[in-house]
LONU-645681 format. One record per residue: chain; residue in three letters; x, y, z of N, C-alpha, C in turn. Coordinates in nm, 2 decimals, m for minus. Example, Ala and Ser with C-alpha at 12.3 -4.5 7.8 and 13.67 -1.06 7.14 Angstrom:
BEGIN
  mol  type   neast  nnorth     nup  caeast  canorth    caup   ceast  cnorth     cup
    A   ALA    1.32   m0.57    0.78    1.23    m0.45    0.78    1.32   m0.33    0.78
    A   SER    1.28   m0.22    0.71    1.37    m0.11    0.71    1.29    0.00    0.79
***
This chain:
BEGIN
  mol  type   neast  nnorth     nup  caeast  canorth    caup   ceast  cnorth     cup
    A   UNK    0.09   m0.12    0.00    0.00     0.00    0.00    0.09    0.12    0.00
    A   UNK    0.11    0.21    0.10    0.15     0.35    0.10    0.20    0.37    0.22
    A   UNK    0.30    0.25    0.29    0.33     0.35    0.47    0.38    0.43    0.46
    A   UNK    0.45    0.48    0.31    0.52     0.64    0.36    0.47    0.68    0.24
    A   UNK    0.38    0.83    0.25    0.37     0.92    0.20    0.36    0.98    0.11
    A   UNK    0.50    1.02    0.13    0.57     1.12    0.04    0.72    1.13    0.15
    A   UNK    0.78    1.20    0.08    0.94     1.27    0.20    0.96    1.42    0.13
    A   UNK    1.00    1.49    0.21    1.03     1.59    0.23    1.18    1.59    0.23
    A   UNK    1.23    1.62    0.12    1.41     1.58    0.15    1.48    1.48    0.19
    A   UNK    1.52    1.48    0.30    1.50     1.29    0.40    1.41    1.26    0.46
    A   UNK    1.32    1.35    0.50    1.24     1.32    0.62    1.11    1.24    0.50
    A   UNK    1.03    1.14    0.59    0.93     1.03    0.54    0.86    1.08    0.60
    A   UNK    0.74    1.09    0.56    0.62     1.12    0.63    0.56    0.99    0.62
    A   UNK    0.54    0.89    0.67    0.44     0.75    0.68    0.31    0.79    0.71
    A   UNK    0.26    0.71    0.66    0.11     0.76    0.69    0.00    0.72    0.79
    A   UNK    0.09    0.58    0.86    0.01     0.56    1.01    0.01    0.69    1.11
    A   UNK    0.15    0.75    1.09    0.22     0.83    1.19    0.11    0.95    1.15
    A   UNK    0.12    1.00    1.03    0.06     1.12    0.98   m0.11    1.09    1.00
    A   UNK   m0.17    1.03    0.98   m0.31     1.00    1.07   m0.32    0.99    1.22
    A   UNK   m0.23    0.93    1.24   m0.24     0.95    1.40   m0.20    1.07    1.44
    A   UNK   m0.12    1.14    1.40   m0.13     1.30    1.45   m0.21    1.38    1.41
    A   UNK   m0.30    1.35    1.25   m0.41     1.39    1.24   m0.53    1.40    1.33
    A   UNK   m0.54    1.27    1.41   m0.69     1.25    1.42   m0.65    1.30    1.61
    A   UNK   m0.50    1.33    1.67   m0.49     1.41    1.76   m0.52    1.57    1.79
    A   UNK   m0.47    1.61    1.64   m0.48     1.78    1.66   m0.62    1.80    1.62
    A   UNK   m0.73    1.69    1.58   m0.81     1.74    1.54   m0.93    1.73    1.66
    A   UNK   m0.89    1.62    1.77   m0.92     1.56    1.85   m0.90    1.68    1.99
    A   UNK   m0.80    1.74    2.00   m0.79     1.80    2.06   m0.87    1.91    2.02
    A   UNK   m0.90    2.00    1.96   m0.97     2.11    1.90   m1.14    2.06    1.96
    A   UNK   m1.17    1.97    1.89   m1.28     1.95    1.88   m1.31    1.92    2.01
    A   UNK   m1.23    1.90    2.10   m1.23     1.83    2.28   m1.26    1.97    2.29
    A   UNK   m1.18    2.05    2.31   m1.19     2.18    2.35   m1.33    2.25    2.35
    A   UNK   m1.35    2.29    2.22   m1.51     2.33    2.15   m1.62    2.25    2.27
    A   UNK   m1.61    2.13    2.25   m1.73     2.04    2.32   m1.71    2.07    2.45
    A   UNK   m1.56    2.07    2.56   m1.62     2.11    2.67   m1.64    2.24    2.71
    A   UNK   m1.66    2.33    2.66   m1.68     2.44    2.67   m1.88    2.48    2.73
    A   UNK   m1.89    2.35    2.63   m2.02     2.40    2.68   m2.05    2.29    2.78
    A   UNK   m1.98    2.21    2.81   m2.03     2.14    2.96   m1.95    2.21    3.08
    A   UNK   m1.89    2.33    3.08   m1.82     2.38    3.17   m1.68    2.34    3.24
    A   UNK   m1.59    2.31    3.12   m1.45     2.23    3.16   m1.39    2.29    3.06
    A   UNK   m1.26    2.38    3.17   m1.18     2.43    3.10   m1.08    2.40    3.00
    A   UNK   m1.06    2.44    2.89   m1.00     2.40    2.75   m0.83    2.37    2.84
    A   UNK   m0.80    2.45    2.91   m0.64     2.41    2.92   m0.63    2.22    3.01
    A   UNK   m0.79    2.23    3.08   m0.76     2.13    3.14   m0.82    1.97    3.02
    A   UNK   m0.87    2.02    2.93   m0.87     1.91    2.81   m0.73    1.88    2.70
    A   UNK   m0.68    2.04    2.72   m0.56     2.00    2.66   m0.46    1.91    2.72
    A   UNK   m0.46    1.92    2.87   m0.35     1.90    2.97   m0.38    1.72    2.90
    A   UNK   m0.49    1.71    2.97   m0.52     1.55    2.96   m0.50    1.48    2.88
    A   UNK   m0.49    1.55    2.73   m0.48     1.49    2.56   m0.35    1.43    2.55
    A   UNK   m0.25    1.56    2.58   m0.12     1.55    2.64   m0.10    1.39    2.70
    A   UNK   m0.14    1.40    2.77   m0.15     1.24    2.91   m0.20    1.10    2.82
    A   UNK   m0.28    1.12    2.74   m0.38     1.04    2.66   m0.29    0.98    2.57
    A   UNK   m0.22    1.06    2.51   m0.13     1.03    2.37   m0.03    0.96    2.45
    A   UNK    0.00    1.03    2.56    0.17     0.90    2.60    0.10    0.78    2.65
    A   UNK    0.02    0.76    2.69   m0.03     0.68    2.78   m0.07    0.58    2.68
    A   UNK   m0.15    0.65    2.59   m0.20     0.55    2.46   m0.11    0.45    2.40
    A   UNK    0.02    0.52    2.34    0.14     0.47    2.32    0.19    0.34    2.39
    A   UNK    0.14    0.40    2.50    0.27     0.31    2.64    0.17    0.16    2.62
    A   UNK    0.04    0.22    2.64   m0.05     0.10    2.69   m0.09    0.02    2.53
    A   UNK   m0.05    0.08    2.39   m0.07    m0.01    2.27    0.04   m0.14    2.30
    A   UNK    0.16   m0.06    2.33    0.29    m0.18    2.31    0.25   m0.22    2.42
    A   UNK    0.23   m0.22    2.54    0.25    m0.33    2.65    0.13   m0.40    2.63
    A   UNK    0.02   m0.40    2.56   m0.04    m0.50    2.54    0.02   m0.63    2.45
    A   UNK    0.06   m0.52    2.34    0.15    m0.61    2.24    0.25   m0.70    2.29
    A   UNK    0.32   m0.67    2.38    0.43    m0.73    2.43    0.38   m0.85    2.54
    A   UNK    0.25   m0.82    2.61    0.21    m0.92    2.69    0.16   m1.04    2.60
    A   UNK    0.11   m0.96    2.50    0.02    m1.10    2.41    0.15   m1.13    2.27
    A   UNK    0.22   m1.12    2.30    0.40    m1.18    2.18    0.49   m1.23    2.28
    A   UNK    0.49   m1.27    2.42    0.60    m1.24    2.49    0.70   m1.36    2.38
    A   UNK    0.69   m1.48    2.34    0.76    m1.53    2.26    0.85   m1.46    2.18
    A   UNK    0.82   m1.32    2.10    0.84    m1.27    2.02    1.00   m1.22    2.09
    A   UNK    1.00   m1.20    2.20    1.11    m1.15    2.29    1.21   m1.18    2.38
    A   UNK    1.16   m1.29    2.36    1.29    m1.37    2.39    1.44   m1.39    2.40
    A   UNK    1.53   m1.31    2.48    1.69    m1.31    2.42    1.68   m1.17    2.37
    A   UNK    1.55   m1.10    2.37    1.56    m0.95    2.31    1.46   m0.86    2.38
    A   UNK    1.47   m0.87    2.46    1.42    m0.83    2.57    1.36   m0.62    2.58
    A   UNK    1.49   m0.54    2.47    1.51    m0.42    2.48    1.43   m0.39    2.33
    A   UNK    1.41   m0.46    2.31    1.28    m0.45    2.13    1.22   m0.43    2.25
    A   UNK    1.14   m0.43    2.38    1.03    m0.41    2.41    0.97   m0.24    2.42
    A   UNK    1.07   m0.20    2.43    1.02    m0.05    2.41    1.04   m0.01    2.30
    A   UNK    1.07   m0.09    2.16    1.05     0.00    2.03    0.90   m0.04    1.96
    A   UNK    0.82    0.05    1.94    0.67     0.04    1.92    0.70   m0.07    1.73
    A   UNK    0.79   m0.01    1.69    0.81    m0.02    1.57    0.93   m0.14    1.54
    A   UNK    0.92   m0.25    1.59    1.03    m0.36    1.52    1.04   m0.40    1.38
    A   UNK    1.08   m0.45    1.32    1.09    m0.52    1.19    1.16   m0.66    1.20
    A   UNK    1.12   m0.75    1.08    1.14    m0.91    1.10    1.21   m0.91    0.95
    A   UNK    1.33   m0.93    0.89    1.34    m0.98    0.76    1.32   m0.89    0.66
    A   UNK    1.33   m0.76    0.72    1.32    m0.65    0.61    1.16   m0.57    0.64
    A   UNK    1.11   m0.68    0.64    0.92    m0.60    0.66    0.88   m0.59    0.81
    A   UNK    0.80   m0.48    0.84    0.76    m0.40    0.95    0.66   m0.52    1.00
    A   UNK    0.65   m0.55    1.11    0.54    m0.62    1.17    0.45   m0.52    1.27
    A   UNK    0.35   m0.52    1.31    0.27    m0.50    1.41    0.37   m0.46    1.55
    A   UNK    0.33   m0.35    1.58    0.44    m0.34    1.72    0.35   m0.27    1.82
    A   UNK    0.19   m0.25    1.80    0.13    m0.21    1.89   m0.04   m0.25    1.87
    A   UNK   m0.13   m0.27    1.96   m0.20    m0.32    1.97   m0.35   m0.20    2.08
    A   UNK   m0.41   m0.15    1.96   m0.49    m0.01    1.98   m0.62   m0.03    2.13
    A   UNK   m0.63   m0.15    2.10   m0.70    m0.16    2.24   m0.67   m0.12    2.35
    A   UNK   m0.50   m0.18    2.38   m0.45    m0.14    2.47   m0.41   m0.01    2.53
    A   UNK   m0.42    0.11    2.39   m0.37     0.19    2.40   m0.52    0.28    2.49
    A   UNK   m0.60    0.25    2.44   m0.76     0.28    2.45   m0.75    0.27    2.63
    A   UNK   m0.76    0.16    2.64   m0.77     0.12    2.81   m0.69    0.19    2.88
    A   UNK   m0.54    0.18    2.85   m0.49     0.28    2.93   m0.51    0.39    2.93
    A   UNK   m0.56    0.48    2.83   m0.56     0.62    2.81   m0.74    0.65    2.95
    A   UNK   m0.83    0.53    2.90   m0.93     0.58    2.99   m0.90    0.60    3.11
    A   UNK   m0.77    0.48    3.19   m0.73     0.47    3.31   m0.67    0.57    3.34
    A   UNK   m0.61    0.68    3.24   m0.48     0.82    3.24   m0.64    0.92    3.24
    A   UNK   m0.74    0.94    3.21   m0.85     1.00    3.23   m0.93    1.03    3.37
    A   UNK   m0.90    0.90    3.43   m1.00     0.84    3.57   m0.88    0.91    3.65
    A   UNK   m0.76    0.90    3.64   m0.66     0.94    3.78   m0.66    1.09    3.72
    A   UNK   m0.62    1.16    3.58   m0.65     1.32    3.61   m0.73    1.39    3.68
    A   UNK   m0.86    1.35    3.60   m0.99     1.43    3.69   m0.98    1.38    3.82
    A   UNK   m0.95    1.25    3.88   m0.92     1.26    4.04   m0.89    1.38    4.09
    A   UNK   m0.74    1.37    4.01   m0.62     1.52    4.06   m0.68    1.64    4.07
    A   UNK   m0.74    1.62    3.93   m0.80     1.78    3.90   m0.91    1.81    3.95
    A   UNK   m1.02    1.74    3.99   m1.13     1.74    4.05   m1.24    1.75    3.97
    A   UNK   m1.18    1.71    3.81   m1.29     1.71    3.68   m1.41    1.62    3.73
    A   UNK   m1.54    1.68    3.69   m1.65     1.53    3.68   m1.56    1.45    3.56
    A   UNK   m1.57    1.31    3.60   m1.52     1.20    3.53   m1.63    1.20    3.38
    A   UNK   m1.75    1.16    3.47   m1.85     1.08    3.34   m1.84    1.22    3.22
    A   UNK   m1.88    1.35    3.28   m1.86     1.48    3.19   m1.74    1.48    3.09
    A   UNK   m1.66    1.45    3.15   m1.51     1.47    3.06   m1.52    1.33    2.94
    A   UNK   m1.53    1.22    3.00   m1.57     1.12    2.94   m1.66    1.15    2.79
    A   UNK   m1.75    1.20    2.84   m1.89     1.24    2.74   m1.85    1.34    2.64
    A   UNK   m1.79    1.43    2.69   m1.67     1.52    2.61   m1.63    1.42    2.51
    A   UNK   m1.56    1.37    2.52   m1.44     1.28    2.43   m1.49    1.20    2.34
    A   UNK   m1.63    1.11    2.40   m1.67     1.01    2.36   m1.67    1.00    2.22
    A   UNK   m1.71    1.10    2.11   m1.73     1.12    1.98   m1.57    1.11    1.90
    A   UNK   m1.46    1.19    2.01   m1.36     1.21    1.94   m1.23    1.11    1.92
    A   UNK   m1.29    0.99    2.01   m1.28     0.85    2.00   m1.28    0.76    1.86
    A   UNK   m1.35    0.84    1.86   m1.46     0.77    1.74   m1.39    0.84    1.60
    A   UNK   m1.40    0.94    1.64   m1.31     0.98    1.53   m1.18    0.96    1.49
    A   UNK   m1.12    0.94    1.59   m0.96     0.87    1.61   m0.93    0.74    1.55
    A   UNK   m1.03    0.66    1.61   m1.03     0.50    1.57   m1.05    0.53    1.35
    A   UNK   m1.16    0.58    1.35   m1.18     0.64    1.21   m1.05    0.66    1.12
    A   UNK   m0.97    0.76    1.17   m0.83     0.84    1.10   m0.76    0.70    1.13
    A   UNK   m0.72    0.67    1.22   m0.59     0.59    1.26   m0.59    0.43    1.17
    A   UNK   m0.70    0.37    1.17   m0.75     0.23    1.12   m0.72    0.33    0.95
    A   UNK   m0.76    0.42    0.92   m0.71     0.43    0.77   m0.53    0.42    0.74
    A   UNK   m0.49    0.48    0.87   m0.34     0.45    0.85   m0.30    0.31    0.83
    A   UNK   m0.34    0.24    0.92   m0.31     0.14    0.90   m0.37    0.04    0.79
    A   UNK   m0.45    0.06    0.72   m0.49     0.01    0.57   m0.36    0.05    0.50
    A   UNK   m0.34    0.19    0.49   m0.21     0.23    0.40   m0.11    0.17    0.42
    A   UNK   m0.09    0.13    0.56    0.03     0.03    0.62    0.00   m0.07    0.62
    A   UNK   m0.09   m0.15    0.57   m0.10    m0.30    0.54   m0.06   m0.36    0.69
    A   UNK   m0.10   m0.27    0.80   m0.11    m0.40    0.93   m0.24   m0.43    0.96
    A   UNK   m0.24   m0.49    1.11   m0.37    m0.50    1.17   m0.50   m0.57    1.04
    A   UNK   m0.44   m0.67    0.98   m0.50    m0.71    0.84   m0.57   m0.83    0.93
    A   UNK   m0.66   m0.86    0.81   m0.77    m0.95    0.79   m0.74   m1.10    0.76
    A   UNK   m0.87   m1.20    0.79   m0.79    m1.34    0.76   m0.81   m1.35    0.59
    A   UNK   m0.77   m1.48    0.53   m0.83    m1.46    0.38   m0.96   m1.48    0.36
    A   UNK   m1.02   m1.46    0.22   m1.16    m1.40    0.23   m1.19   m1.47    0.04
    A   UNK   m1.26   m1.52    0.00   m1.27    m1.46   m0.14   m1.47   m1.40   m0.18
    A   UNK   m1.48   m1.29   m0.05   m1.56    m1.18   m0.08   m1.51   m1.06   m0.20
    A   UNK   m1.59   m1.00   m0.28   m1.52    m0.88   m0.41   m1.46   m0.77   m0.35
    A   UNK   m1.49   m0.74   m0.18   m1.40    m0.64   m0.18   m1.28   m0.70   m0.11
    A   UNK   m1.23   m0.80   m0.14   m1.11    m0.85   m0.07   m1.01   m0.79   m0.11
    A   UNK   m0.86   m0.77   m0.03   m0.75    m0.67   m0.07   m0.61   m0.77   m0.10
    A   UNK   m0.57   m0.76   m0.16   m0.43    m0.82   m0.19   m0.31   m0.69   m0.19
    A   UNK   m0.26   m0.76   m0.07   m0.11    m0.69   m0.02    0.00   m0.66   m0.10
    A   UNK    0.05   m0.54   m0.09    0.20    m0.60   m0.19    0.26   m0.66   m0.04
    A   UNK    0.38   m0.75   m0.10    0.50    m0.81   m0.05    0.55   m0.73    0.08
    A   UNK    0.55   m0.63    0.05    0.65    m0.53    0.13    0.61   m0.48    0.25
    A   UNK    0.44   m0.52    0.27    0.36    m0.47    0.35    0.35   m0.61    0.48
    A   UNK    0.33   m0.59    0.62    0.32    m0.70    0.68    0.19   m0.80    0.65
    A   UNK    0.10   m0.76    0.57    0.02    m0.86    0.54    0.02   m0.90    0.39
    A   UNK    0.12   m0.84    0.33    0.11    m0.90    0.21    0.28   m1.03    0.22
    A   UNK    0.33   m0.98    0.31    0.44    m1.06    0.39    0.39   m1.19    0.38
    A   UNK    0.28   m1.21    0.47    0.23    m1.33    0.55    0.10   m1.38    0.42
    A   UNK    0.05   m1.32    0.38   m0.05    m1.39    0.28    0.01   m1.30    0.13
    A   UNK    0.09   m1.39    0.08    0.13    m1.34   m0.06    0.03   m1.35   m0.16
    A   UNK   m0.06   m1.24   m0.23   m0.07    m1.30   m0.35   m0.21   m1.33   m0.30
    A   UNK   m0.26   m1.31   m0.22   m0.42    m1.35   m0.11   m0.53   m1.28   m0.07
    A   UNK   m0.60   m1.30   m0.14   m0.73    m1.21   m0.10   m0.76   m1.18    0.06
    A   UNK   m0.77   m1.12    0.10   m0.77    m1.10    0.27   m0.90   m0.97    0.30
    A   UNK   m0.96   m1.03    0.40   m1.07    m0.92    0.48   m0.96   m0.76    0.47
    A   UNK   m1.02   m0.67    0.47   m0.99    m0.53    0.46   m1.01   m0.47    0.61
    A   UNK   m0.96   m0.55    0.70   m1.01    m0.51    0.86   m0.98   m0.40    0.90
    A   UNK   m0.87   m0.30    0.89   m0.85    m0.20    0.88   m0.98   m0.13    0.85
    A   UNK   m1.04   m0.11    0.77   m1.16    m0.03    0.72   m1.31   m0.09    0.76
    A   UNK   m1.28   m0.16    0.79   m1.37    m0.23    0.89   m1.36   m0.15    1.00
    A   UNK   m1.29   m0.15    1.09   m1.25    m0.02    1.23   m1.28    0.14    1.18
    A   UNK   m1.25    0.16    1.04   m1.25     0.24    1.01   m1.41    0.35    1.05
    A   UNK   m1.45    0.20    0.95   m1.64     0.24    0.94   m1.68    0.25    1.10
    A   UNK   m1.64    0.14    1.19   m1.74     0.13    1.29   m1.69    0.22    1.38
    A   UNK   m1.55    0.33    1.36   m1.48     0.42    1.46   m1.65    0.53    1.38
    A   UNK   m1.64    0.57    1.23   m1.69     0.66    1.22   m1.86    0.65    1.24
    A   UNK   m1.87    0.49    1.26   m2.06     0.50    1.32   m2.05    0.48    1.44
    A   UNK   m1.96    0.48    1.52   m1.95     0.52    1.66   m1.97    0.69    1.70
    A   UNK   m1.91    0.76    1.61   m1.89     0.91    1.63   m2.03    0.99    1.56
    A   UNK   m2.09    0.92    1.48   m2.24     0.99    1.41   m2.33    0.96    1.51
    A   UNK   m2.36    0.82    1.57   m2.45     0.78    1.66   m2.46    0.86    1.79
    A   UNK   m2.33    0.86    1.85   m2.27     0.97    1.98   m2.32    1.12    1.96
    A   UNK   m2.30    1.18    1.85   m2.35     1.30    1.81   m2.48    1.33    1.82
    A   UNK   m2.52    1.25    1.69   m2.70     1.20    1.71   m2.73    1.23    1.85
    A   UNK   m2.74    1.10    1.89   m2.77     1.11    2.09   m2.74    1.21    2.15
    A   UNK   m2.65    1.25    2.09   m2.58     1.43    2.19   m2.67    1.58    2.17
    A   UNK   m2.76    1.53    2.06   m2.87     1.65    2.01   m3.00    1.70    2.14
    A   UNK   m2.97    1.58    2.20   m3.06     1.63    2.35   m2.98    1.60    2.44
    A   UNK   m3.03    1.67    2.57   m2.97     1.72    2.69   m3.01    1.56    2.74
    A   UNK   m2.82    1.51    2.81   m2.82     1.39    2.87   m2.77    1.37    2.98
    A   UNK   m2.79    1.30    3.08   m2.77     1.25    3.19   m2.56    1.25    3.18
    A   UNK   m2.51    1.30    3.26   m2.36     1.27    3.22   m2.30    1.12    3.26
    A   UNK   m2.22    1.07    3.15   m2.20     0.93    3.15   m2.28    0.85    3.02
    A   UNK   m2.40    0.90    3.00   m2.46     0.87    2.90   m2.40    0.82    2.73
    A   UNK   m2.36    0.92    2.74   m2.27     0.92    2.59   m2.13    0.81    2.62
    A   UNK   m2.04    0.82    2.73   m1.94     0.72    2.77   m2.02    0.57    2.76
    A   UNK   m2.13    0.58    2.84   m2.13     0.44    2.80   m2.22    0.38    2.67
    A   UNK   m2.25    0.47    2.61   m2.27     0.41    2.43   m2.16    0.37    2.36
    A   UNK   m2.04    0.49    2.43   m1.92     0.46    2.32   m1.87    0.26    2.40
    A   UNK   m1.90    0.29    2.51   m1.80     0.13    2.58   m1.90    0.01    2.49
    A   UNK   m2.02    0.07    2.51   m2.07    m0.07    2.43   m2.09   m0.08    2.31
    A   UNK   m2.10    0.01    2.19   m2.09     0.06    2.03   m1.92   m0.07    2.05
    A   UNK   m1.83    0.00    2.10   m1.74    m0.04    2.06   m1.66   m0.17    2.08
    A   UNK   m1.71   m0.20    2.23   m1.71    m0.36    2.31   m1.77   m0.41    2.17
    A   UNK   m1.89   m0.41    2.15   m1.95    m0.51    2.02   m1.87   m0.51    1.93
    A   UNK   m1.84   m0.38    1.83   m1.77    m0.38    1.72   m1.64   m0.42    1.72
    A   UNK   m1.62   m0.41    1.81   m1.45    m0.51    1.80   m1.45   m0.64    1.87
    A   UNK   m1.54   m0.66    1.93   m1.58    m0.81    1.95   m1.58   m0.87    1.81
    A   UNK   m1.68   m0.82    1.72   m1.75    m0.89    1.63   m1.62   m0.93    1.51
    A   UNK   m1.56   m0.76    1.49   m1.48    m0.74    1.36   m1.38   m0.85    1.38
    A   UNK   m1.31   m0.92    1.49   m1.24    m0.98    1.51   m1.23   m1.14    1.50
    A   UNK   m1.33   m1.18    1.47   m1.36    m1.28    1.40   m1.28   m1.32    1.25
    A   UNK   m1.29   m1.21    1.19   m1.23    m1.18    1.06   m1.11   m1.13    1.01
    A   UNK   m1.04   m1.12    1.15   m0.91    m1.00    1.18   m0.79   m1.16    1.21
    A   UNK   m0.66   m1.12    1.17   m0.59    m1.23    1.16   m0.53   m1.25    1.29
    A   UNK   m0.52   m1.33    1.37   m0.41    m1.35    1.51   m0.31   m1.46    1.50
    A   UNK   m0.21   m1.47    1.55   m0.14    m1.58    1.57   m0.19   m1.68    1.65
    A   UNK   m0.22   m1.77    1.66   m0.26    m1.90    1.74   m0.24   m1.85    1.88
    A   UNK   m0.13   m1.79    1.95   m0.06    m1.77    2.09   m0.14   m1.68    2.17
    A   UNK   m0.26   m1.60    2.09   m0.31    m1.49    2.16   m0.44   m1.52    2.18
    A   UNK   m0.51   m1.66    2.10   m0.65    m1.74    2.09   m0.64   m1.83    2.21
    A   UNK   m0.74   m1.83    2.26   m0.80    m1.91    2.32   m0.95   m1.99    2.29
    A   UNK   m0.99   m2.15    2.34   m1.10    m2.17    2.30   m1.21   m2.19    2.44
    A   UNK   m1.30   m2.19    2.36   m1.38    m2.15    2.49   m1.54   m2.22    2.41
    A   UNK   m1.60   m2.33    2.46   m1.69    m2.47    2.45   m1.69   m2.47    2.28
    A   UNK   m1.58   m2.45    2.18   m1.53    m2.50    2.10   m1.51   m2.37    1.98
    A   UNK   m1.50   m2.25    2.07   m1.48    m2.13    1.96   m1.40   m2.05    1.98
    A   UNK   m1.29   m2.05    1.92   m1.17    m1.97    1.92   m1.17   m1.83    1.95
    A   UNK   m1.17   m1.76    2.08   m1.16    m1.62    2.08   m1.04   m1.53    2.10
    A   UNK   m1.02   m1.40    2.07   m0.93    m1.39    2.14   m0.89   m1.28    2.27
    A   UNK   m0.78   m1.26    2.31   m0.78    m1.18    2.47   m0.85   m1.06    2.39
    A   UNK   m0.79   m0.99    2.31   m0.91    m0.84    2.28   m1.02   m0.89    2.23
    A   UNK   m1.08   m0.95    2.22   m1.24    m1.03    2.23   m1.29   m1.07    2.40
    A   UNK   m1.19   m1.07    2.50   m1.24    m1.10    2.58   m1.24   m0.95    2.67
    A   UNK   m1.18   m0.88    2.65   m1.17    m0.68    2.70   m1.27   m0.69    2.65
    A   UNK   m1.29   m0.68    2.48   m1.39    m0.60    2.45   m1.56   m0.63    2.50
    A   UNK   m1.58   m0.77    2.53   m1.65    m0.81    2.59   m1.69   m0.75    2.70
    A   UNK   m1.58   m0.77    2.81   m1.58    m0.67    2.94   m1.63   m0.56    2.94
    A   UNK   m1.60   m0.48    2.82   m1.59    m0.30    2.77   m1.80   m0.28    2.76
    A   UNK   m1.81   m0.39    2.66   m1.95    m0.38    2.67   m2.02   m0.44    2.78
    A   UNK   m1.97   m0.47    2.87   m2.11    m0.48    2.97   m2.06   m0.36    3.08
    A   UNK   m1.94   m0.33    3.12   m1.91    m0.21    3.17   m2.01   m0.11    3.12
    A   UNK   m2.00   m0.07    2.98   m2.12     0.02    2.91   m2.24    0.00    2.98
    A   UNK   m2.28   m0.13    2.94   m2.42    m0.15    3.02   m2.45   m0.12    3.14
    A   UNK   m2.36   m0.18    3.21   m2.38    m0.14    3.35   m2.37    0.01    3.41
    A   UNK   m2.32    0.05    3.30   m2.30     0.21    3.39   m2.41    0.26    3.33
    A   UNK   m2.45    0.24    3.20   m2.59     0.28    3.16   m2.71    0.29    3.25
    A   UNK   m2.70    0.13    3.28   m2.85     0.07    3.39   m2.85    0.15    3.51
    A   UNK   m2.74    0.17    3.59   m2.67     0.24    3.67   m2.72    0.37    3.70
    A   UNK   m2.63    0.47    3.64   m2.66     0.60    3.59   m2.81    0.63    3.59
    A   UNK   m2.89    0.57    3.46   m3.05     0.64    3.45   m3.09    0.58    3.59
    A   UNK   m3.10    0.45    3.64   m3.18     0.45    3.79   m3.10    0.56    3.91
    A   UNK   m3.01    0.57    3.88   m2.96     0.72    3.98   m3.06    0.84    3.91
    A   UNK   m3.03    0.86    3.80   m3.13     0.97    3.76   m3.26    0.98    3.75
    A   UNK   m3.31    0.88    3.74   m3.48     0.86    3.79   m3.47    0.91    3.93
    A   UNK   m3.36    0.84    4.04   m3.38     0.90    4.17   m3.37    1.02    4.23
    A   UNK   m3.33    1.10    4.19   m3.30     1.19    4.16   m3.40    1.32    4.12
    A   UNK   m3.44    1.27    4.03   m3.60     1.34    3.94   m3.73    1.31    3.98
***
């Protein structure tokens, strides 16, 4: 596909990298705008984005690294490069779920500090999640990772060589899973909006995004490729550990849903 760009003299612009800083500065802005009208100061949405993005990082790879520990063996110090290579071609060095869970958990300890309402800030964000997952899953289409198993559906994709899934399925029609994430980041962020057109209970919007997205990555992953090491079977159906988060993620949603409105019935 396209992991880099274009270049600027020497410098590469890749295009995971350049989406993912896209869908931050745009993320950031649009955080701003939205809390303004729930009454949460822009410097303290900035501070946290800041926190979000390292945190995101930190928490992609150490998922990655908990679910490859094989991979590291005798190499112990690849653990903090997000970005390894195998044989010339780039493999997978981070795993977006992870990055997701920690960043919520870098959210819950700020507003502690800061004395932010959580669910508010939360509710803030929820859309721009959605938009993130959207930009970033396109990068990674352009980067031929985070690919699909084989398929012979008409929109199936054939990798070049160079890319890590045209590496591993040469010449192979493969699910487009990337764009898969892509869609369900951007019908996570229209639905959120939608719902956001009336005045809501705070928390409300957080937990549509936990269960919108518990499902959709539950589901997409079915069709999404793993190595044998990260599946588990369970009364004869192969799942895997981000099938079993995301699982968790959606009834979290639920329960804070069920939750929340019977507080606000009480209330009212």
């Amino acid at each position: 596909m396209y992991p880099v760009l274009f270049k600027i003299w020497r410098l590469e612009i890749h295009s995971y990298g350049l989406m993912l800083a896209l869908s931050f500065l745009l993320g950031v802005f649009w955080s701003m705008s939205r809390a303004q009208k729930r009454n949460i100061k822009k410097d303290d949405v900035m501070d946290v984005f800041l926190f979000v993005v390292v945190s995101a990082i930190i928490g992609a790879r150490l998922m990655y690294v908990l679910t490859h520990l094989s991979e590291f063996r005798g190499r112990w110090l690849d653990t903090f490069n997000p970005f390894p290579s195998t044989g010339g071609v780039g493999i997978e060095g981070l795993t977006m779920l992870g990055g997701v869970l920690l960043a919520l958990a870098t959210i819950i300890i700020y507003c502690r500090i800061k004395k932010i309402p959580l669910l508010r800030l939360w509710d803030v964000i929820a859309p721009v999640f959605g938009l993130g997952i959207f930009l970033t899953r396109i990068g990674c289409f352009l980067n031929g990772c985070c690919f699909g198993k084989p398929c012979d559906l008409p929109w199936g994709v054939v990798f070049p060589v160079v890319s890590p899934a045209g590496y591993l399925f040469q010449g192979v029609h493969i699910h487009p899973t990337q764009l898969y994430s892509s869609l369900y980041g951007l019908l996570i962020m229209v639905v959120i909006l939608l719902l956001d057109r009336k005045p809501r209970f705070d928390g409300f919007l957080a937990s549509v995004f936990f269960m919108m997205y518990g499902i959709s990555r539950f589901l997409m992953d079915f069709v999404r490729y793993y190595e044998s090491s990260v599946q588990f079977n369970i009364l004869g159906i192969y799942l895997t550990f981000n099938q079993g988060i995301s699982f968790l993620m959606f009834l979290f949603g639920l329960f804070l849903l069920i939750k929340l409105n019977h507080d606000n019935r009480q209330l009212n």
